[in-house]
N, C-alpha and C positions, 0 to 999 in steps of 0.2 A: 378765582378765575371769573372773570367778565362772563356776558351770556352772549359777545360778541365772538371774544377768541373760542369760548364752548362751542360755538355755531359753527365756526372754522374748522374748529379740529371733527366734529362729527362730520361733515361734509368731505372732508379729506376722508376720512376711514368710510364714511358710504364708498367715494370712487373707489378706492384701495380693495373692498371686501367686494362690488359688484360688479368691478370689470375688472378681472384676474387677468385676463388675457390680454393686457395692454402692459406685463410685466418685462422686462426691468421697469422701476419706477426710479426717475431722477427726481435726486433730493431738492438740489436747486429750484427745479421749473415745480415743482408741487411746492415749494415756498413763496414763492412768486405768487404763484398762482394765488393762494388761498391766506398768502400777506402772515405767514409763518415763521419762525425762524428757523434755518435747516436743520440745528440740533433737535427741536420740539419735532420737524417731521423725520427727521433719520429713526427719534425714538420712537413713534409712532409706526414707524415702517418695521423697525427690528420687533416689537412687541407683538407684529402682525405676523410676522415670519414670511415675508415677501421677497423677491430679490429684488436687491437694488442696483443700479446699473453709475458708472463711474461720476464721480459730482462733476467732475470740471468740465466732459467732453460737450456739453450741451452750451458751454458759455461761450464767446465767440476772443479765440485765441490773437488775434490782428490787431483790437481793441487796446493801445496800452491803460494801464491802470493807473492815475495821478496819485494813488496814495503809494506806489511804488519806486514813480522816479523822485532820484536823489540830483540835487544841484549844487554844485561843488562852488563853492566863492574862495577866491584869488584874498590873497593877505591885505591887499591895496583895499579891496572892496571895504573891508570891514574897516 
């Protein structure tokens, strides 16, 4: 591990361990945040014994997602 991602993840588990009372902790926005990926913070969160609060309500739902739409082509097209 880099001394960059170490630096990340200490900094995540300082916030985690010194302000308890900002709990539920979203997995999402603390990857974000500290440029994570949300499995390396969920484990980091479950190995604390924290609660953690639902991933997706923090993302903004109106948003569509481009890797989700599908575009259908006509037989002629092809």
């Amino acid at each position: 591990m880099d001394r960059v991602t170490r630096a990340r993840i200490d900094s995540l588990l300082f916030e985690v361990r010194r302000f308890p009372e900002r709990a539920p902790w979203r997995v999402h926005e603390l990857g974000r945040r500290y440029c994570l990926d949300p499995m390396i913070v969920r484990g980091l969160l479950e190995s604390e014994g924290v609660a953690i609060a639902a991933d997706r309500a923090s993302e903004p739902e109106d948003e569509p997602n481009p890797n989700q739409e599908t575009q259908v082509m006509h037989v002629d097209e092809l």
